[in-house]
C-alpha angles and dihedrals in degrees: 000000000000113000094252086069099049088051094047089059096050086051091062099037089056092042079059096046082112103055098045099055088053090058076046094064096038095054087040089057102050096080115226106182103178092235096056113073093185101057086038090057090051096059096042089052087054088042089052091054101053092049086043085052080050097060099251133143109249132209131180111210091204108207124177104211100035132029120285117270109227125201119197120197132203138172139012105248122137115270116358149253125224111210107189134212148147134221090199123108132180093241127106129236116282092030091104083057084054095042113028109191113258139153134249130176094354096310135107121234126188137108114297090356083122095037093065129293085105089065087051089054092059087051104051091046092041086067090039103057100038094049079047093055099041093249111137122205112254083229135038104258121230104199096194101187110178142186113226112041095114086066098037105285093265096175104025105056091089099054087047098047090039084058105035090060087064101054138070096230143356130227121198115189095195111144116304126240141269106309085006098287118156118253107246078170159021138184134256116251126206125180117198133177119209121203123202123197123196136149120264118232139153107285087207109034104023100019096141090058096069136081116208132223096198099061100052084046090063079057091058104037091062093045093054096049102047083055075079117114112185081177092060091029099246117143121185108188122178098209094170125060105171101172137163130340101236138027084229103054127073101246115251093192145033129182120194127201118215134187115191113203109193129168100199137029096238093066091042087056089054105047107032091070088048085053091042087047107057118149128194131257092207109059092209095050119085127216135186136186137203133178152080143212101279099193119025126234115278091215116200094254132165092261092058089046092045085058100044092045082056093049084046095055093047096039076055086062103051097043097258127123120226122197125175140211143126154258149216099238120086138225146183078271084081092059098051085038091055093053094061094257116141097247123183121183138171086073093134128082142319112252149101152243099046114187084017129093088250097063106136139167129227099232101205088059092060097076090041096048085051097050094054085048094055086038087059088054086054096060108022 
């Protein structure tokens, strides 16, 4: 796509900087916490009717235990492009009533505007502005928008991998990173529960009977935490320590909590049997271990270089630098990463302060992050 048209896009997506930051405010103020399927349902039903404004094919993934996903098509190009986001947010209902969304110094504050209501914003006006302007997409898009990411995307990894293995790359516009640079990679999360079984006494009359399970939880704790590698870039946290009933009782059980942070599958296939494996120091103590890695790694591979190089050509025609890294936090991205397919994130808004009070989004990003992402349609 010659470099006119690129800057032509930009021009009318700054010249709608305004009204998209009042959609902005109105998606930020319908509250969609991921355990609530009513007021889940409610947003994507808002969110069905703007795509639908936008001359999109809507469909409603009902789910009954979730909210409902919701994917949104548009145009008849060859192959397709997934674009990724999630109407979810960490906040609870009745948070949008406490803090409204409004907007100070040239950012937007509100409940889930950062993460990532901001990234569903850019979508919706990419397509805007380039149906507005004539200018059709190279490759039919797929918008997948689900309920539940922010606790693991339980019920939506199906519908994202299903669709992910029909398209040529994915875009997630999930928040950008730190100083607004694009996501090459993430890393793997696994979530694992220890359970560790002792026998109750007296710890003052009939101590030596029993058989305690914090203590053999300290073990634990301190062999967990030295499997991590900051060289390799493997953390093991136990963020959880549940132990005992009484002080004076010597504790029969003890759970502990553990988050795995990996950024390659290599190392995941090398801890996570150490941490499914744990024996116990004391014989007489048991000690049992679930879990799994629920997202895959997004590894820094050549595909996902390949895709930012090409944000970062058309960001250079249209005057915006483009830099890329990672982070430890995952996203639906590793799935679609893990299956082969050329993934690129961090395509949403500059900001700060995502799952806090502070979270903000820098509102002038928000028309240059949607028109590389329309630039990217153009040429996928």
């Amino acid at each position: 796509m010659e470099n006119g048209s690129h800057k032509r896009v930009l021009q009318a997506l700054r010249d709608s900087q305004e009204e998209m930051v009042r959609t902005l405010e109105e998606l930020t103020n319908i509250d969609s916490p991921s355990t609530d399927k009513t007021h889940m349902d409610r947003f994507s039903a808002a969110l069905a009717a703007k795509w639908k404004e936008n001359g999109a094919t809507v469909h409603t993934i009902e789910h009954d235990k979730y909210g409902n996903h919701l994917k949104a098509e548009w145009g008849d190009g060859e192959g397709q492009v997934l674009v990724l986001c999630h109407m979810d947010t960490v906040w609870a209902a009745g948070e949008t009533a406490k803090r409204p969304f409004r907007v100070e110094d040239g950012k937007g504050y509100g409940p889930g505007a950062y993460d990532m209501k901001g990234g569903i914003v850019e979508a919706l006006y990419a397509v805007k502005v380039l149906s507005g302007l004539g200018l059709g997409p190279k490759s039919r898009v797929v918008v997948l928008c689900n309920s539940d990411e922010e606790i693991g995307s339980p019920s939506s990894r199906p519908l994202i991998e299903d669709e992910a293995r029909k398209s040529k790359a994915v875009l997630v516009l999930e928040p950008s990173a730190q100083g607004g640079s694009l996501k090459t990679w993430r890393k793997g999360v696994g979530m694992f529960e220890v359970t560790i079984r002792g026998r109750a006494a007296h710890a003052g009359a009939d101590y030596e009977k029993g058989v305690s399970a914090a203590q053999e939880a300290a073990h634990q704790i301190l062999h967990l935490h030295n499997l991590t590698d900051l060289d390799e870039g493997t953390t093991v946290n136990v963020g959880i320590v549940r132990s005992g009933t009484r002080r004076n009782v010597v504790a029969e059980e003890a759970i502990l909590g553990i988050d795995l942070r990996v950024k390659t599958q290599e190392a995941a296939n090398r801890v996570i049997p150490k941490i499914l494996g744990l024996k116990a120091v004391d014989p007489r103590v048991s000690v049992s271990v679930k879990g799994e890695l629920n997202r895959p790694p997004m590894e820094r591979n050549q595909r996902n270089l390949a895709l930012f190089q090409l944000a970062r050509s058309i960001g250079q025609d249209m005057g915006i630098a483009l830099s890329e890294s990672g982070t430890g936090g995952g996203s639906d991205g590793n799935f679609t990463s893990a299956l082969g397919i050329p993934t690129l994130d961090g395509l949403g808004p500059h900001g700060d302060d995502a799952h806090s009070t502070g979270e903000y989004v820098l509102l002038s990003s928000l028309p240059e992050r949607a028109a590389v992402i329309a630039g990217l349609l153009l040429n996928l």
